[in-house]
C-alpha positions as CSV (number, residue, x, y, z in Angstrom):
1,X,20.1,-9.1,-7.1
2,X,17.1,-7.0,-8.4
3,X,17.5,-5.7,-11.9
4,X,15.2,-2.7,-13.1
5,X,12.5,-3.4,-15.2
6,X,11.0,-1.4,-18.1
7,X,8.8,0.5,-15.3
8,X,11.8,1.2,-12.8
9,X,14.1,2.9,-15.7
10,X,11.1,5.1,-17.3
11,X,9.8,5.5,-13.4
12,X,13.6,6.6,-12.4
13,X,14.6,8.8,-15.5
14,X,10.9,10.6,-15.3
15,X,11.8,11.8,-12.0
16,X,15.5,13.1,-12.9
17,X,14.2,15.1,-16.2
18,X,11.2,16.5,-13.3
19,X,13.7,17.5,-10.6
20,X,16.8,18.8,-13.7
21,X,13.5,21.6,-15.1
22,X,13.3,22.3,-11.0
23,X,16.7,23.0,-10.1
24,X,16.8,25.2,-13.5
25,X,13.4,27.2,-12.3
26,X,15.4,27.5,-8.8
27,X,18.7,28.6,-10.4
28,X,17.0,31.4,-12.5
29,X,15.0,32.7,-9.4
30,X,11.2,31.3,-10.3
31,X,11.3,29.6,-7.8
32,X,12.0,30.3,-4.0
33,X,14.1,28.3,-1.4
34,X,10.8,28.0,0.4
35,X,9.2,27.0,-2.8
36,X,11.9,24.8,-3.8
37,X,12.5,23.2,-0.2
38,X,9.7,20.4,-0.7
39,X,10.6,19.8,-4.2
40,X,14.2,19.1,-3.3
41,X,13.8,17.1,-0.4
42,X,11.3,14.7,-2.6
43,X,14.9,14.0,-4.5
44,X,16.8,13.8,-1.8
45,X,18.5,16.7,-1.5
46,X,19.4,18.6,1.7
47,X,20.7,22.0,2.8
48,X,23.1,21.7,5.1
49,X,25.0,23.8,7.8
50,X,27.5,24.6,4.5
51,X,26.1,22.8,1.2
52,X,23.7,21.0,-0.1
53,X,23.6,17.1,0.4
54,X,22.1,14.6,-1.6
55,X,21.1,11.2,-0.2
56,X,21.0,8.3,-1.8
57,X,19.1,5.1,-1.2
58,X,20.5,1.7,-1.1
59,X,17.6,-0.1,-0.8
60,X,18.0,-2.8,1.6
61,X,22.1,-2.2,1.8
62,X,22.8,-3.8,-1.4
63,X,25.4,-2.9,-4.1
64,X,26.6,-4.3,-7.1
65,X,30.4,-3.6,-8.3
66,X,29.5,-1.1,-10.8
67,X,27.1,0.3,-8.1
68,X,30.2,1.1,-6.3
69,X,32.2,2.1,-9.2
70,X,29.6,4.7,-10.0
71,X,29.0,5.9,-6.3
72,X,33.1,6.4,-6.3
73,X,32.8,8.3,-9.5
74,X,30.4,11.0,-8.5
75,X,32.3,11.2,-5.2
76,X,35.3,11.9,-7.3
77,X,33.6,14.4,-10.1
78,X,31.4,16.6,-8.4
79,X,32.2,16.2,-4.4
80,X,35.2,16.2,-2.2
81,X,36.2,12.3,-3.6
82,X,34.8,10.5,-0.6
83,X,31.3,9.6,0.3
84,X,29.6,8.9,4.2
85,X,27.6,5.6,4.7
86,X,24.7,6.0,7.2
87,X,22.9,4.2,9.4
88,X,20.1,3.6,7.0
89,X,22.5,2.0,4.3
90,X,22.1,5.1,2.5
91,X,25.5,7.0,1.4
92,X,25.6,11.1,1.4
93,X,27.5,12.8,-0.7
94,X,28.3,16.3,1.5
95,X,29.1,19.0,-0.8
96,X,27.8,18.9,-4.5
97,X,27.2,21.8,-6.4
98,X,23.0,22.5,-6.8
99,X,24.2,22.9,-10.7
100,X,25.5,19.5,-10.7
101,X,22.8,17.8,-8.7
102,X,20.8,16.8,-12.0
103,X,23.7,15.7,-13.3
104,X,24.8,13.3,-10.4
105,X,21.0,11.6,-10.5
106,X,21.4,10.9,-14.4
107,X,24.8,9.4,-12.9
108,X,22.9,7.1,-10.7
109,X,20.2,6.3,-12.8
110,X,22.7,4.6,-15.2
111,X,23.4,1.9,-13.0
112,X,19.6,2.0,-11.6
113,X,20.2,3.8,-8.2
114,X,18.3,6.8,-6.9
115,X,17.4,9.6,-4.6
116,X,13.7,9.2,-4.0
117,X,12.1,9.1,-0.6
118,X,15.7,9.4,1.4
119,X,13.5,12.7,2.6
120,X,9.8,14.2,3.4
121,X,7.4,12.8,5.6
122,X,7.1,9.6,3.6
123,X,8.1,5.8,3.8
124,X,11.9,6.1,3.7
125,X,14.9,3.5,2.3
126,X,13.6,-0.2,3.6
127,X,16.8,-1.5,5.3
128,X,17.4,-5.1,6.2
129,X,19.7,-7.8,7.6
130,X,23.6,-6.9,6.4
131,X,24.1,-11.1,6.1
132,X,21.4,-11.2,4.4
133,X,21.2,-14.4,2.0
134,X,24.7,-15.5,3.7
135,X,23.8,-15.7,7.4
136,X,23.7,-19.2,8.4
137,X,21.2,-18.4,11.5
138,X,18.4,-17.1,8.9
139,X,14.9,-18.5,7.9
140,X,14.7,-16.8,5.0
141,X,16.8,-14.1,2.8
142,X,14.9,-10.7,4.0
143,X,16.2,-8.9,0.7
144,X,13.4,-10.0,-1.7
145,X,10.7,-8.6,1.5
146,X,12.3,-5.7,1.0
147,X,12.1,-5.0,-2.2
148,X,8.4,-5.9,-2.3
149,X,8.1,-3.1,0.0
150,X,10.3,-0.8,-1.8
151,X,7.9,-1.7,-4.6
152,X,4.7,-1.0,-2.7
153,X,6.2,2.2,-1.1
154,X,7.4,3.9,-3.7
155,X,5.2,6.9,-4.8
156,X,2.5,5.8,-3.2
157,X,-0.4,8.2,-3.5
158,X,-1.5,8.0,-0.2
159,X,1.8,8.2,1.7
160,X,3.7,10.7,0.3
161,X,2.6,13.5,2.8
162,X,2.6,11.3,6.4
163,X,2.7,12.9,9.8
164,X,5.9,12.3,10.1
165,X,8.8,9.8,8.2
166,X,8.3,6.4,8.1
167,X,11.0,3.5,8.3
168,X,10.5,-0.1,7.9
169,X,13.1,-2.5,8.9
170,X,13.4,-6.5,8.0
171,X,15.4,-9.5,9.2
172,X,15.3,-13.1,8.6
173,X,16.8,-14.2,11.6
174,X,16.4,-15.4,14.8
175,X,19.4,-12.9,16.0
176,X,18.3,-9.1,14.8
177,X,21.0,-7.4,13.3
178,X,18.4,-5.0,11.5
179,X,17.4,-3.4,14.8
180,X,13.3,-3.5,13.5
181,X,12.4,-3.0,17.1
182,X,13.5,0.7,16.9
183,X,11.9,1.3,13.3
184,X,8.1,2.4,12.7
185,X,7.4,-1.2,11.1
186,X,9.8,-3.8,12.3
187,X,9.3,-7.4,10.4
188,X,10.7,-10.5,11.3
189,X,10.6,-13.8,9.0
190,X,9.4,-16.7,11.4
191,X,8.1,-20.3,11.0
192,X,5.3,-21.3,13.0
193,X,4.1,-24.6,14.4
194,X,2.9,-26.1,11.3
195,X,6.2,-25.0,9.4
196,X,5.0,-22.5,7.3
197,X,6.5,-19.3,7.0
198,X,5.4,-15.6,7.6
199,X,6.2,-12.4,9.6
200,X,6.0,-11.4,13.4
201,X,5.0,-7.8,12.9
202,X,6.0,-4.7,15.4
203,X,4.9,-1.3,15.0
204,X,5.9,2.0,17.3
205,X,9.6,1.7,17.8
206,X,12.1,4.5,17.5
207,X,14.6,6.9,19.2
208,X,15.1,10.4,19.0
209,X,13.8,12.4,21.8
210,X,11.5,9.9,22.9
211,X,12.9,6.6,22.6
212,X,10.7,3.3,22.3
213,X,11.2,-0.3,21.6
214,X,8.3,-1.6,19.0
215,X,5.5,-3.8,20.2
216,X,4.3,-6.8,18.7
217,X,1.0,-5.9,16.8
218,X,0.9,-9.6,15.3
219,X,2.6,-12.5,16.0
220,X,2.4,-14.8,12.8
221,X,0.9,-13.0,9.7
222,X,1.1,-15.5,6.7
223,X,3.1,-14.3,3.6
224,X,0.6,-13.6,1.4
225,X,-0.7,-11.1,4.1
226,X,2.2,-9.0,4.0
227,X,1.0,-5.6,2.1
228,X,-2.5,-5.2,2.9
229,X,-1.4,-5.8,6.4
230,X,1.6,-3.1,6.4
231,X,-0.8,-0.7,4.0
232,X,-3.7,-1.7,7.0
233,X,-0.8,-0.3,9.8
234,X,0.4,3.0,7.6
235,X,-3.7,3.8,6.8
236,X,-4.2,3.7,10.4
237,X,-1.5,5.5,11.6
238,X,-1.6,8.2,8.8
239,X,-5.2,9.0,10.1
240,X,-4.5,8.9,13.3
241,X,-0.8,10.5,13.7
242,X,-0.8,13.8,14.7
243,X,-0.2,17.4,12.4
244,X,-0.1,19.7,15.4
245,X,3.7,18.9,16.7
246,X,6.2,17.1,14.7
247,X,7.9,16.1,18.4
248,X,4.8,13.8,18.7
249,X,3.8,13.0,14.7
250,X,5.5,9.8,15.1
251,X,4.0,6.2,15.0
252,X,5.4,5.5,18.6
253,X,3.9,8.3,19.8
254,X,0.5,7.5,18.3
255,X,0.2,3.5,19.7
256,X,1.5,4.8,23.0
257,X,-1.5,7.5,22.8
258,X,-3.6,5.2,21.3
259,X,-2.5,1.9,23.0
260,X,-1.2,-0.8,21.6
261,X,-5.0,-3.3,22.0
262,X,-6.9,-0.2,20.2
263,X,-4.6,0.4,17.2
264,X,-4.4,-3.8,16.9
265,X,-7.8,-3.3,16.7
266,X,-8.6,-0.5,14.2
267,X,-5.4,-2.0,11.9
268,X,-6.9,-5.4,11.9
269,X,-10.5,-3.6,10.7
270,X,-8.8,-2.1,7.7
271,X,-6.9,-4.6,6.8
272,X,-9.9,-7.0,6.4
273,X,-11.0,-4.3,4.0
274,X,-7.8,-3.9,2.2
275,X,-6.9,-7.7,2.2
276,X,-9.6,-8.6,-0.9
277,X,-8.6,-5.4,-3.0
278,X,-4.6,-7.3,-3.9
279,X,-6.4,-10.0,-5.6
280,X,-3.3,-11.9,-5.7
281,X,-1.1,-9.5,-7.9
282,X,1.6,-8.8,-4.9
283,X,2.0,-12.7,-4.7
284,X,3.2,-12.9,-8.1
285,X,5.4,-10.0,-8.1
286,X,6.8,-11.4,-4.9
287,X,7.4,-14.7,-6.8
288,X,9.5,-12.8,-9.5
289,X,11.6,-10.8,-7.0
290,X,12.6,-13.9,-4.9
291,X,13.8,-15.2,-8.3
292,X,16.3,-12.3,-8.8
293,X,17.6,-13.2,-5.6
294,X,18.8,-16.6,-6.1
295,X,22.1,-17.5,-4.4
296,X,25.3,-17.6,-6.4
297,X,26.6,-21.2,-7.9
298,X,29.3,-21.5,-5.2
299,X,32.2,-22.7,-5.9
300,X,33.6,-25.5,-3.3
301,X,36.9,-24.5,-1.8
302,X,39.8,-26.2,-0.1
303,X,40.4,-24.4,3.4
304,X,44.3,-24.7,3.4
305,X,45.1,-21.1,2.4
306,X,42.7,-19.9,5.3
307,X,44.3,-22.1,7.9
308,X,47.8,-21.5,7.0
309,X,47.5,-18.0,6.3
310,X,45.6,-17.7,9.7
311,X,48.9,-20.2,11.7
312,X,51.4,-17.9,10.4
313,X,50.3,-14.0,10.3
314,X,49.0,-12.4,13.5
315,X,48.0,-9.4,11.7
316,X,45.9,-11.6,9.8
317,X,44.4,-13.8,12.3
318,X,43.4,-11.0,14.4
319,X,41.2,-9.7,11.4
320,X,39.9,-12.9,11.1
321,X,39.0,-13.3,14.7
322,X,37.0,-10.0,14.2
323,X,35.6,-9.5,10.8
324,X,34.4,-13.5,9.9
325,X,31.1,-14.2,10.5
326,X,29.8,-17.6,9.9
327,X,28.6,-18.5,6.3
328,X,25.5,-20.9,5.7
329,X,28.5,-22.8,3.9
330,X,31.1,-24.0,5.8
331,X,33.7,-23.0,3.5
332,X,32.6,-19.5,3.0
333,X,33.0,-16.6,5.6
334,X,31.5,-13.4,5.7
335,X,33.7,-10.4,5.8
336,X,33.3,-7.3,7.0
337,X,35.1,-4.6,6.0
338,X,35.6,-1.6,8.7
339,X,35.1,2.1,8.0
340,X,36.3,2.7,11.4
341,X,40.2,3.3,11.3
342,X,41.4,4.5,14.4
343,X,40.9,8.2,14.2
344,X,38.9,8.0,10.8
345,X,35.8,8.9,9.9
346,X,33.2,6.7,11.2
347,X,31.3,5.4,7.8
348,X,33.5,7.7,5.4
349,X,35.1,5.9,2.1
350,X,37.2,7.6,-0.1
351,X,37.0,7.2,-4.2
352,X,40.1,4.9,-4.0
353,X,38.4,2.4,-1.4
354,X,35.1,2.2,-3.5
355,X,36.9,0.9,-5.4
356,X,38.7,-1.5,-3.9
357,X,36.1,-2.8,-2.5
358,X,34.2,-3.7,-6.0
359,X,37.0,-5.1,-7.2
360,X,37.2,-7.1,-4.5
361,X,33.5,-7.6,-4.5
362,X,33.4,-8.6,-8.6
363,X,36.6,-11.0,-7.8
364,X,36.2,-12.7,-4.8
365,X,32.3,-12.2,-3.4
366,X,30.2,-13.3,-6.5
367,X,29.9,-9.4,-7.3
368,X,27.6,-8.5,-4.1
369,X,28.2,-5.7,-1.8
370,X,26.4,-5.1,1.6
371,X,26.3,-2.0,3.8
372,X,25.6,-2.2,6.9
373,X,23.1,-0.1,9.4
374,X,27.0,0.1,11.7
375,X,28.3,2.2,9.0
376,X,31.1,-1.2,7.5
377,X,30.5,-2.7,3.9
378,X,30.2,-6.4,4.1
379,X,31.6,-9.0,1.7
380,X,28.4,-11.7,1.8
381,X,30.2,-14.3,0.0
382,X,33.8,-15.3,0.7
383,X,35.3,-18.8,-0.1
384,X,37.8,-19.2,3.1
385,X,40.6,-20.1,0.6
386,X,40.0,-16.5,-0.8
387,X,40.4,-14.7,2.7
388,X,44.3,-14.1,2.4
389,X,44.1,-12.3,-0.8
390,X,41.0,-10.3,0.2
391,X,42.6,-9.1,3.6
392,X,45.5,-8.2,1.3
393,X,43.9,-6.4,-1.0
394,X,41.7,-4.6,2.2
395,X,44.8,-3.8,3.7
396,X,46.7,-1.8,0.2
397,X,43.2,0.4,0.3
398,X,43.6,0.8,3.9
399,X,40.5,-0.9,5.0
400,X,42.0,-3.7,7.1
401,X,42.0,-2.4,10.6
402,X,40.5,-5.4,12.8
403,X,38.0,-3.9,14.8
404,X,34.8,-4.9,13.9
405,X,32.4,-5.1,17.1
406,X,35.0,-4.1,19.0
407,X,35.1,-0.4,21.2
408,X,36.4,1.5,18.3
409,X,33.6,1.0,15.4
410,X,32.0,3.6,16.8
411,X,28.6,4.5,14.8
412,X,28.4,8.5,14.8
413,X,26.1,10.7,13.2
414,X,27.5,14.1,11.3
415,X,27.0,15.9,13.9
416,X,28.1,19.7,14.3
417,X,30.8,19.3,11.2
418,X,27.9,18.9,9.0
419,X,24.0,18.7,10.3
420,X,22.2,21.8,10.2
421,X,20.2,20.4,13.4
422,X,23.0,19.1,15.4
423,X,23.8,20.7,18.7
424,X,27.6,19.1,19.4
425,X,30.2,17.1,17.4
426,X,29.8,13.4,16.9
427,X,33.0,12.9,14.5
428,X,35.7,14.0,16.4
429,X,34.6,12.6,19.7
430,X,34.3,9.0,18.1
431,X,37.7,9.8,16.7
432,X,39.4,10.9,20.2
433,X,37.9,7.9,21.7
434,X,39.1,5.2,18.8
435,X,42.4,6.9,18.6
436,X,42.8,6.5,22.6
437,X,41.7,3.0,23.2
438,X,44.2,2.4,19.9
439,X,47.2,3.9,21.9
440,X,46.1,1.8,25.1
441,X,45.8,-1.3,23.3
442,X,43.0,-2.8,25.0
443,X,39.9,-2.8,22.8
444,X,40.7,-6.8,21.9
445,X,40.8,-7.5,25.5
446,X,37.7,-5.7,26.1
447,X,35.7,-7.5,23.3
448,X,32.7,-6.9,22.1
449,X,31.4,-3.1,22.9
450,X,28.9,-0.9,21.1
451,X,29.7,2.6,21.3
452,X,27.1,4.8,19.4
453,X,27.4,8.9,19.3
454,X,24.4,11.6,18.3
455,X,25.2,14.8,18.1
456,X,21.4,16.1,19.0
457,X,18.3,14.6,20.3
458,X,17.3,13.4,17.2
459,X,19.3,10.1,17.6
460,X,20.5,9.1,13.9
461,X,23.7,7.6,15.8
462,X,21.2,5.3,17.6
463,X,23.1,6.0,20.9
464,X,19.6,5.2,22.6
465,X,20.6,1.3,22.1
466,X,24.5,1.5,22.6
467,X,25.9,-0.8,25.4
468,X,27.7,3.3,26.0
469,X,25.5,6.1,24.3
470,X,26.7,9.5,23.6
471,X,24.0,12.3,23.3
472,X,26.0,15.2,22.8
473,X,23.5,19.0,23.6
474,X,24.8,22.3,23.8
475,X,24.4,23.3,27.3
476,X,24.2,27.5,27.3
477,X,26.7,27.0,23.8
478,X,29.2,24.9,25.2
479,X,29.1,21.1,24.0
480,X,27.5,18.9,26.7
481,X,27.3,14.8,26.4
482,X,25.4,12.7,28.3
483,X,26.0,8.9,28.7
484,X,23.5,6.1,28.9
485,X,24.6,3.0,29.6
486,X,23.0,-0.8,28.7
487,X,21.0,0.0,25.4
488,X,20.8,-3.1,22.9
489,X,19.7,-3.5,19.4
490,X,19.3,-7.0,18.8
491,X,16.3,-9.2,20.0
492,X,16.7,-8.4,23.5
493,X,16.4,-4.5,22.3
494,X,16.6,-2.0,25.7
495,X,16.9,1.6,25.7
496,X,19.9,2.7,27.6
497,X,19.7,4.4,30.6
498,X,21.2,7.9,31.4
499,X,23.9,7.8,34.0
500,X,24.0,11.6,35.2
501,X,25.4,14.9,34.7
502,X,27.0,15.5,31.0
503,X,30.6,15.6,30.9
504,X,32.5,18.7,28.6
505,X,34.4,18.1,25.3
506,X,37.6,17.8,26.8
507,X,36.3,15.0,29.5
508,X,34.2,13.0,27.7
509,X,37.1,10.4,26.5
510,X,38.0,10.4,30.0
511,X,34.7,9.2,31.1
512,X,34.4,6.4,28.8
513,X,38.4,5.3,30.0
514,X,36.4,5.0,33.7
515,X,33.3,3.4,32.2
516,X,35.6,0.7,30.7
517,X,38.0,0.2,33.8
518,X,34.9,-0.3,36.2
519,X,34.0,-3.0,33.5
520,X,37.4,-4.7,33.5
521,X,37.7,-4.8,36.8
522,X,33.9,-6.0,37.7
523,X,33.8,-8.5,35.1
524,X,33.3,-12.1,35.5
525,X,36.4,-13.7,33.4
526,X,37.3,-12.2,30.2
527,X,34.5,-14.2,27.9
528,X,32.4,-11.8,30.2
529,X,31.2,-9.3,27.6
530,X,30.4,-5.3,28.7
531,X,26.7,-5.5,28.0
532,X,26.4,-8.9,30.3
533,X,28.2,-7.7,33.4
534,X,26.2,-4.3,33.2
535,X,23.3,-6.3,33.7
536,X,24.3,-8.7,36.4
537,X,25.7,-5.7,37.9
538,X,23.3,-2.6,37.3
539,X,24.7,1.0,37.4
540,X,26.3,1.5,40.3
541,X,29.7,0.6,40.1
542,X,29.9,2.2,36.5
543,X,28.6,5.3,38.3
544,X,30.3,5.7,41.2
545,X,33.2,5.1,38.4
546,X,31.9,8.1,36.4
547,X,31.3,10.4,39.7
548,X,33.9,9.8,41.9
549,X,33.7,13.0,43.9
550,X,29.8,12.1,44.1
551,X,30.8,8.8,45.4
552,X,33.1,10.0,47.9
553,X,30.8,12.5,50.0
554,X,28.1,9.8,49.8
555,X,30.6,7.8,51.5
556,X,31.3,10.5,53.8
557,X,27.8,11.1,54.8
């Protein structure tokens, strides 16, 4: 894991004395809101429909126990004694005090965390593969790509004021679990035909009100290209991007103006420009950051506990079926841990389960911690013959419900409880619909189905790619949500397509029960997953499912 050098701690504790003399200039009236807004939001700090809230970045989702410890401590002290993980493996605390906001970034600074750039028109938190250095599919840990970025990013001069906000996305596998086709820069680690290794680089992708999947702007880039190329991409687009409307200031907007051969064109100019003015320098940092990111000494470990604890407790075996993932070692897993009770929260974690989870982390998972873009914390590093004492320990902090990929981990935005943009609630829908599918005990026999919520069009519940996407708008002030059905994140990325009319509050859960029951009863054997029979299918029977009145004077007619 990255440790802060002498730069990153004088960097980091410049910026908290700076912003501390701000806040005290806007507590004593020299400074306006107005005047303050820009300064704040540099830090991290929102104003919410009823309090401030500070963001904090987690670059590339990764946590170390006293990380955690820390994080639960702040929640504890000077908010509500929870904290909300995002889908940019940021965590928000919701209700500090602005008094107490200096005092929460010292906080952080003490175990070499931060606010800056989670806000502003500026290259936000880089986020990356959640199985990162544990996936056994992956080329290449992502995590140390990353950071170089983070690196290069951070107060750069010439970014700092971009059209619009810029995110950057990394995996190192085959199977994207980063979802960099629906980030500004996506980057993907890839081998080519000779065996050496670099990045296929795509540019434009993102939701929000106008939804695009990335396009490839270069298909092998060798590693030692990797900055001038990405500084050759944000140039471009920062001259380019357009000032006049903040609806269209976006990359996406700018290659689909531009098209994607021209902007190819004018990147691959500048970066034959930029590329001689590195001299080498990123290549050697890069060097020193992959060394910080060395794999743990893993210790080998008999399986027996694992299989005998998995013969003999159902409760346990249906956790395992759901929260494993496959290790690059064969007698590791990788665990993640759901933030998705039924009829939680979706991403919230109280003090007490912070930590839990570190102690879990610093006993069991060679102190690493991962969240995830899904809104779970993953466990990279399990030996198998450590799983029953982990699921026991998840299960006293309450964080053992068996769900993972299944309908109820729901990712959902604040929404109307909390976003001073949203126009509906995204929490208590993705409760109603958790808690129901709970009482109906189905979700296991459904399987695997992505459910993602937004409470406004500005998609930061990625409902855009859900296998079922919630947009919820306020139609004339009542709550309105619209459906889309067959979006993907992964490799095969789509953007989900709208099924028809909204449905209210109070019929919303309802929809989704008929959504599912047209899947059950359409599907090809029960290994047929949701997103695979929509597509062998198409809309229809999901729709005439949705509209049955529709349905029936069609059939009339």
């Amino acid at each position: 894991m990255y440790k802060y050098n002498d730069f990153d701690e004088a960097f980091v504790r410049e910026r908290v004395a700076q912003f501390t003399e701000q806040v005290e200039r806007r507590i004593d009236g020299s400074l306006t809101e107005d005047e303050f807004k820009p300064l704040r939001l540099m830090n991290g700090l929102y104003l919410q429909l009823h309090a401030y809230m500070l963001r904090v970045a987690i670059p590339y989702g990764t946590l170390n126990p006293d990380q955690m410890r820390q994080l639960a401590m702040i929640a504890e002290r000077w908010d509500k004694g929870y904290g909300h993980f995002t889908t940019r493996q940021n965590i928000q605390f919701n209700w500090p005090q602005l008094t107490d906001v200096p005092a929460m970034l010292g906080a952080l600074a003490d175990v070499e965390m931060h606010c800056i750039q989670t806000s502003g028109n500026t290259i936000r938190n880089v986020t990356a593969d959640h199985f990162a250095g544990a996936a056994k599919d992956e080329i290449a840990d992502p995590r140390p790509v990353a950071e170089l970025l983070r690196q290069w990013s951070t107060d750069h001069p010439e970014f700092q004021f971009l059209p619009r906000k810029f995110k950057i996305a990394v995996t190192g596998a085959e199977h994207d679990r980063a979802v960099i086709r629906a980030h500004d820069i996506g980057i993907q680690i890839v081998e080519n035909d000779k065996g050496e290794r670099g990045y296929r680089i795509l540019i434009g992708g993102g939701l929000g009100r106008t939804p695009m999947i990335g396009k490839v702007v270069r298909d092998f880039l060798p590693e030692a290209d990797l900055l001038p190329y990405c500084e050759a991409i944000v140039s471009v687009y920062n001259l380019l991007g357009r000032r006049d409307n903040k609806y269209k200031a976006r990359i996406k907007i700018t290659v689909h103006e531009t098209g994607i051969d021209e902007i190819r064109a004018m990147i691959e100019d500048r970066f034959a420009l930029l590329r001689p003015t590195f001299g080498g320098g990123d290549r050697q940092i890069f060097a020193e950051i992959q060394d910080a990111f060395a794999p743990p000494v893993f210790r080998d470990a008999d399986e027996a506990p694992f299989v005998a604890a998995r013969a003999d407790d159902p409760v346990f075996r249906a956790w395992a079926d759901t929260n494993l993932a496959n290790h690059k070692r064969d007698d590791h897993a990788i665990v993640s841990i759901s933030l998705k009770a039924h009829g939680a929260t979706p991403g919230d974690a109280t003090a007490a389960q912070m930590r839990a989870m570190a102690d879990l982390a610093e006993r069991y998972a060679y102190g690493e911690l991962r969240i995830s873009h899904e809104q779970n914390v993953i466990l990279p590093h399990v030996a198998r013959a450590d799983l029953p004492a982990v699921h026991a320990g998840l299960k006293e902090a309450g964080l053992a419900t068996a769900n993972i990929g299944l309908i109820s981990d729901i990712i959902a935005c604040p929404g109307m409880d909390y976003c001073a943009l949203a126009t509906a609630r995204s929490i208590p829908i993705a409760q109603e619909i958790a808690t129901r599918f709970d009482e109906l005990k189905l979700e296991h026999d459904i399987g695997q189905l992505k459910i993602k919520i937004s409470g406004c069009i500005n998609a930061c519940g990625h409902h855009h790619v859900g296998h079922i996407g919630i947009l919820g708008l306020d139609r004339a002030g009542v709550e309105n949500y619209q459906i889309t059905l067959g979006g993907d994140g992964t490799e095969d990325a789509a953007i989900g397509t709208r099924t028809g009319p909204g449905f209210s509050a109070d019929d919303i859960v309802p929809a989704v029960e008929r959504i599912v029951g047209a899947y059950l009863e359409h599907r090809e054997g029960a290994d047929e997953p949701f997103l695979q029979t929509y597509k062998r299918l198409g809309m229809a029977p999901f729709k005439a499912a949705l509209y049955p009145e529709a349905q029936e004077k069609a059939n009339a007619a």
